[in-house]
C-alpha positions as CSV (number, residue, x, y, z in Angstrom):
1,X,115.3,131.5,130.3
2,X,116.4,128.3,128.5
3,X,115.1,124.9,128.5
4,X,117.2,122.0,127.4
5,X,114.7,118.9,127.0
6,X,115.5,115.7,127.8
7,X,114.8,112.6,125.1
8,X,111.5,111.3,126.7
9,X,110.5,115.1,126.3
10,X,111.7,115.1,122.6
11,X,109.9,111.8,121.8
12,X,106.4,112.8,122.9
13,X,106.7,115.9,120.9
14,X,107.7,113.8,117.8
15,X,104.7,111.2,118.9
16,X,102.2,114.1,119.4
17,X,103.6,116.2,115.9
18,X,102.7,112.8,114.4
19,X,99.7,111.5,115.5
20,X,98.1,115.1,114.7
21,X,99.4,114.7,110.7
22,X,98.6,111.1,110.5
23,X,94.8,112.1,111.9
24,X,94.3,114.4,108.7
25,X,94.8,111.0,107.4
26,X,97.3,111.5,104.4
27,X,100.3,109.8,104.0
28,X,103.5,109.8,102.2
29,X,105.4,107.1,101.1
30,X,109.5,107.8,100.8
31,X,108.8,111.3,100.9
32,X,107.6,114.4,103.9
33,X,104.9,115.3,102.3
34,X,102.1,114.4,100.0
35,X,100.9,116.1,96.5
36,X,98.3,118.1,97.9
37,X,95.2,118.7,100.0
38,X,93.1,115.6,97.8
39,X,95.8,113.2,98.4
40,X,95.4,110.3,100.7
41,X,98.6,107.9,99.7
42,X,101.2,109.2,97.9
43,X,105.1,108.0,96.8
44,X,108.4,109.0,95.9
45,X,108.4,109.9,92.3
46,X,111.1,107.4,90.4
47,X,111.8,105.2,93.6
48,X,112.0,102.3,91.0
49,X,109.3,100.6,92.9
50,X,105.7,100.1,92.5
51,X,102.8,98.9,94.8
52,X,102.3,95.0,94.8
53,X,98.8,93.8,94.7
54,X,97.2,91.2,97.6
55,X,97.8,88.4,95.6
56,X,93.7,86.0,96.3
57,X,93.7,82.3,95.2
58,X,90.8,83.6,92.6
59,X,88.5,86.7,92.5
60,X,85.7,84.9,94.2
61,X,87.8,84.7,97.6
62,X,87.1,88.6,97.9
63,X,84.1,88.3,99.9
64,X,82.7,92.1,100.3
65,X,84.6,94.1,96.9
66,X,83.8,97.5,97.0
67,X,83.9,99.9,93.8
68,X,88.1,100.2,93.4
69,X,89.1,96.8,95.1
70,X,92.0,95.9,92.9
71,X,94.2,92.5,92.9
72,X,96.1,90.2,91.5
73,X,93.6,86.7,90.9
74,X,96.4,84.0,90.9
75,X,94.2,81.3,89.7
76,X,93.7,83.7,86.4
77,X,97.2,85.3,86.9
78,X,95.7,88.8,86.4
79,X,95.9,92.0,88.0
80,X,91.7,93.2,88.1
81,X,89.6,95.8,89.4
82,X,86.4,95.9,90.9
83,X,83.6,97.7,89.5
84,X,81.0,98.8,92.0
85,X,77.1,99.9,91.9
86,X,74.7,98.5,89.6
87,X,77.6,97.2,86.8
88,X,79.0,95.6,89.4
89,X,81.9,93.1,88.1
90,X,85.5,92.6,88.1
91,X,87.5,94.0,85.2
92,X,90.8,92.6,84.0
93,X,93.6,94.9,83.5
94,X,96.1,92.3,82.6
95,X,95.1,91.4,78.9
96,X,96.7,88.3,79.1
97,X,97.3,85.2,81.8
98,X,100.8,86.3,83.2
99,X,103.0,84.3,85.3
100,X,103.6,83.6,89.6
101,X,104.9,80.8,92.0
102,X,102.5,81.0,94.4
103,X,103.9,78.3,96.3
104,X,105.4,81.1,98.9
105,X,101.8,81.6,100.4
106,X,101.4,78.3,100.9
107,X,99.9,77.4,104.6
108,X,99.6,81.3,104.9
109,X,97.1,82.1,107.1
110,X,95.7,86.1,106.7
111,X,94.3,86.8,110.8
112,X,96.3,90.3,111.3
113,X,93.9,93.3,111.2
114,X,94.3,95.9,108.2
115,X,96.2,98.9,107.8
116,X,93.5,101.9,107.8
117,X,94.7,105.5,106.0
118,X,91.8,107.6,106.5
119,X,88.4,106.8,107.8
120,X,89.3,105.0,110.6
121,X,85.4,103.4,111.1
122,X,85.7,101.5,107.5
123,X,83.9,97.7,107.5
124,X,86.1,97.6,104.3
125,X,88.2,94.4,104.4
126,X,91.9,93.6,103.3
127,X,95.5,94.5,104.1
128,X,95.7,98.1,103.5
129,X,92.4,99.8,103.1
130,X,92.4,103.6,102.0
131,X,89.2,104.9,103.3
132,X,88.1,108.9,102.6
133,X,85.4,110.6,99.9
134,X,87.2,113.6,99.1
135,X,91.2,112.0,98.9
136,X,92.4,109.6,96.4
137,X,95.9,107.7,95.7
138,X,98.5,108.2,94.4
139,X,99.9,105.6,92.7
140,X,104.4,105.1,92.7
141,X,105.1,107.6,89.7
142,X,108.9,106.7,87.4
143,X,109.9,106.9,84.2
144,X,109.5,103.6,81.8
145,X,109.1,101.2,84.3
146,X,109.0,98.8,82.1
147,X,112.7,99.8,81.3
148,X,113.5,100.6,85.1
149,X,111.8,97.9,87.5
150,X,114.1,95.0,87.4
151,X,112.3,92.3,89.2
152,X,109.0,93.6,89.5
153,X,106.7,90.9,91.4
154,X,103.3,89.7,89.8
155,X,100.3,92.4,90.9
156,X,103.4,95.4,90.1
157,X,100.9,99.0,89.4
158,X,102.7,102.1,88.8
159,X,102.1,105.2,86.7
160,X,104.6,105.9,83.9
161,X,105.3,109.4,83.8
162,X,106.3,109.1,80.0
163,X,103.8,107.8,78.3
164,X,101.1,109.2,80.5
165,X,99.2,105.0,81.3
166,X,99.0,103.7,84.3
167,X,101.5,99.6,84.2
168,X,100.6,96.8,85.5
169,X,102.4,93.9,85.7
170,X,101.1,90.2,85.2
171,X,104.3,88.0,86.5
172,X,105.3,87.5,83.1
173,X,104.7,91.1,80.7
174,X,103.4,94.7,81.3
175,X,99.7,95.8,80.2
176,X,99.5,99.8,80.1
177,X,96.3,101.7,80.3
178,X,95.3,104.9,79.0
179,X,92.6,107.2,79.4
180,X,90.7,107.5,76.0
């Protein structure tokens, strides 16, 4: 016997296939599938893109950091880092003041909900929260990007697969970081 299904039929298939891979919680980013099992957020290697930053008026706006909170502080124009536990602190990845008009937020009002990937019961706050304790990011992966992004925006991080350091981008130059 052979059963032809309708589109209604083929749609909640799709919808049910995808709410059971999105409820392991990992997601993937111009691509099917992520890295592996301890992936959360992963990207297409060498999309010539990288992740932009919440841009805050200054590090102090961040009400409730947690430990791997990064942004870009446009009143220091610097891409930082929180630090969590008892050396709690923001750490600056930029080196030096960079560069951004910030003039297109102006009047912008943040009051939509965030984006959860993950533990969907987070108290976490900001635009996209990535929420799990055995998953991590990754972070968009291209060669030189410093070469390759032509227009990155202020708050650019991406992992040049080159030299090995994870780029950021201040708006006006590139700061790369290494693991000693």
């Amino acid at each position: 016997m052979i059963h032809i299904l309708n589109k209604q039929s083929l749609v909640l298939i799709f919808s049910v296939l995808l709410g059971t891979v999105s409820s392991f919680g990992q997601t993937a980013v111009g691509k099917f599938e992520v890295e592996g099992p301890d992936v959360l957020l992963d990207f297409k290697e060498n999309d010539a893109r990288g992740i932009v930053l919440s841009w805050v008026t200054k590090e102090g706006d961040v009400k409730t950091p947690v430990g791997g909170t990064m942004i870009f502080d446009s009143n220091d124009k610097k891409v930082k880092y929180y630090i969590g536990g008892t050396s709690a602190k923001w750490e600056d990845l930029s080196v030096n003041t960079g560069e951004v008009d910030t003039s297109i937020q102006q009047g912008l009002v943040d009051d939509q909900a965030p984006t959860i990937i993950g533990d969907q019961s987070s108290t976490a706050s900001g635009a996209l929260i990535l929420e799990a304790d055995n998953k991590a990011m990754v972070l968009p992966k291209m060669a030189s990007p410093h070469l390759n992004l032509k227009s990155p925006a202020a708050g650019t991080i991406v992992y040049d697969t080159v030299s090995k350091m994870l780029c950021v981008f201040n708006g006006k130059e590139w700061a790369f970081w290494k693991a000693e």
